[in-house]
N, C-alpha and C positions, 0 to 999 in steps of 0.2 A: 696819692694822686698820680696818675699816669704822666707821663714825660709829654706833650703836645709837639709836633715834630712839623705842622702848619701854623701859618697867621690865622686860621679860621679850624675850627670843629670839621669842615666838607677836607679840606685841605688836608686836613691831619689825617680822616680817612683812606683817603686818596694815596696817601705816601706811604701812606703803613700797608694798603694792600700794592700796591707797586712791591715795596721792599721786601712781602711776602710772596710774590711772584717770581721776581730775583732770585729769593734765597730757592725757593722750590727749581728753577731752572737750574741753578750751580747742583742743588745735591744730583737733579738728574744725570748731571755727565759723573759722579762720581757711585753712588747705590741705584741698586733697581728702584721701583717707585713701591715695592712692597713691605722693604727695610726700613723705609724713609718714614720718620715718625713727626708728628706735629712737633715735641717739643725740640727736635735736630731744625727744623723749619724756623721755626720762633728765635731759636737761639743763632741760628746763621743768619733771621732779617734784623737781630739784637731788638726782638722785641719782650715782651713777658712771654712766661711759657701759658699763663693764663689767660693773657687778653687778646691772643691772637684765635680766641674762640670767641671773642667779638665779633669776626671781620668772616669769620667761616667757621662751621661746624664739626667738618671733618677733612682730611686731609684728600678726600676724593671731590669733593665742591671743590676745595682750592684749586687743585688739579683743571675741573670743567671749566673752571674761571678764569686760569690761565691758558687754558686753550681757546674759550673765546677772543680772551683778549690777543691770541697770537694769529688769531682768523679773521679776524679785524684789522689789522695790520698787514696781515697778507692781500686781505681783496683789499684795501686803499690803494697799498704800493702796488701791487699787480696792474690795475687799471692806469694809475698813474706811469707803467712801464708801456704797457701794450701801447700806450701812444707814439712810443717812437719808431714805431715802420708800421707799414699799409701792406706788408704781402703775408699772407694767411701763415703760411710755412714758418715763416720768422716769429710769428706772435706764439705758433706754439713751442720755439724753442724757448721763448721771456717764458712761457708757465712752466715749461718743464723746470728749469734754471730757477728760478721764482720758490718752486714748493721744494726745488733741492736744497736752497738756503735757508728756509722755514724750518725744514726739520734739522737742519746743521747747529742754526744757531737759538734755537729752543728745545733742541731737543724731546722731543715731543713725539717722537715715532716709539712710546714704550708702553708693554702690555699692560695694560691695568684692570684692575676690578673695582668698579663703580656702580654695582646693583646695590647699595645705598643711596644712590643717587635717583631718586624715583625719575627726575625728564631732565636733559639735557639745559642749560639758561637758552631761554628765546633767544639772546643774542647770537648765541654760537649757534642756532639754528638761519637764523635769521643770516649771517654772515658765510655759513655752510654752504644755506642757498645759492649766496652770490656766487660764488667760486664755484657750484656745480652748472650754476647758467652761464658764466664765463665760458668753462670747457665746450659745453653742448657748443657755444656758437664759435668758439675758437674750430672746434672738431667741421662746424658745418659749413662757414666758411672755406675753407680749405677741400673740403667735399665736394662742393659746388663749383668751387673754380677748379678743377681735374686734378688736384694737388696730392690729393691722396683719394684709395678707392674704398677703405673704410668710412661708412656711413657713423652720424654721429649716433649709434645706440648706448642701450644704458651698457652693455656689454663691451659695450667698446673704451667707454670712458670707466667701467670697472677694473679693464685690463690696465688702462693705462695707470693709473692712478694707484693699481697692486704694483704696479715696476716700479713707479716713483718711491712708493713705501720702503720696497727690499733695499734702495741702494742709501747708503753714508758719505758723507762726503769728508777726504781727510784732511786732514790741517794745512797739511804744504800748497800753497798755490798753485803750482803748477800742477800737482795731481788732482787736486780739484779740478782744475780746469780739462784734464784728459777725462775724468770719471762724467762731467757734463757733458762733452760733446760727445764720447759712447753711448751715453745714456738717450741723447737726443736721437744720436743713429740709431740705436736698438728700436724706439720708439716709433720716430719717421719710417724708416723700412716694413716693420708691422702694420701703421697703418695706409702702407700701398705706394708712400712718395716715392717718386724716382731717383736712382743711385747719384744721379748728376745733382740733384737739388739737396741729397742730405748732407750729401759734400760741402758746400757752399752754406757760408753763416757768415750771412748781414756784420762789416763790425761795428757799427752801432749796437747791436746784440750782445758781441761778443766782447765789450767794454761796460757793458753795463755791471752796475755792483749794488748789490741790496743789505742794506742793514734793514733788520728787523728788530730792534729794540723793547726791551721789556719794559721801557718807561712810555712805550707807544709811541712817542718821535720816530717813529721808522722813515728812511729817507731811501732814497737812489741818486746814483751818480752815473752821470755820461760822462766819457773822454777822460779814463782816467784807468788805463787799463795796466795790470800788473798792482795795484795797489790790492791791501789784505782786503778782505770783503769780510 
């Protein structure tokens, strides 16, 4: 009889894939996703190496499962960030910052092969979407008020979003914090902003801090700058 690890059967679910999400994010910072075997998964969330084909089929569902669930967490917290300034420019340095710490601390920027996965989960479609109509109006905003001279095409938000891919962000805080604001420059200057406004970052902005949590309590903090993120 398996171990029950909730007060209820829903519960017990719930923790066991969480704990299988967890373990899948740790092997990612240590193997590529290609090494990385169901039973190394199972035995890093201490589950059975059997019954965690309960909960998922194969190690590439678990993978799209933990991606929606990390894109669900990003558009919550994103929207819930975007509300602390009103000037177009600063909203898009909260996204740039936002999907820097998405991939930092999920790690989730890694090649994979998921043609056993015949469609993506609705969810992470459904959640995808959010975060690409976010961009569009972040982009159009900012277009419309003179802020920048890139219009918001699909070309535009492909480029930008290929930049945010290429760059890691490293452990030390302070260099993170220099790799974000090059990042924001690089970005802003391409799409047209003036050299006087890439300069200049809101610190409302520039005190914000995102946990993105595997158990989905993902939260943000203002006024609390210099703390580990």
């Amino acid at each position: 009889m398996p171990k029950i690890i909730g007060a209820t059967v829903s519960e017990h679910r719930e923790k066991t894939r969480q704990a299988l999400f967890g373990a899948l994010s740790s092997l990612l910072h240590e193997y590529p996703f290609d090494q990385i075997t169901m039973a190394q998964i199972a035995r890093r969330a201490g589950i059975g190496r059997t019954a965690i084909y309960n909960h998922f089929e194969d190690k590439e569902t678990l993978l799209l499962e933990l991606m929606s669930s990390a894109t669900e967490a990003f558009a919550r917290i994103l929207l819930e960030a975007l509300q602390v300034v009103d000037d177009p420019l600063q909203k898009l340095r909260i996204y740039v910052r936002a999907r820097l710490e998405l991939k930092k601390q999920f790690h989730l920027a890694v090649e994979v092969n998921i043609r056993n996965v015949s469609q993506p989960p609705a969810k992470l479609r459904e959640h995808g979407k959010i975060v690409r109509d976010v961009m569009f109006n972040l982009l159009r905003e900012a277009y419309e008020s003179g802020q920048i001279s890139q219009p918001p095409t699909p070309q535009t938000i492909g480029l930008v979003q290929a930049c945010l891919a290429g760059q890691d962000l490293p452990d030390s805080p302070l260099e993170r914090e220099h790799v974000k604001i090059n990042t924001e420059k690089f970005i802003l200057r391409a799409l047209g902003a003036s050299e006087e406004s890439v300069d200049w970052i809101d610190p409302r902005v520039s005190e914000l801090n995102f946990v993105f949590e595997e158990n989905s309590s993902s939260t943000i903090h203002e006024g609390e700058p210099g703390c580990p993120i």
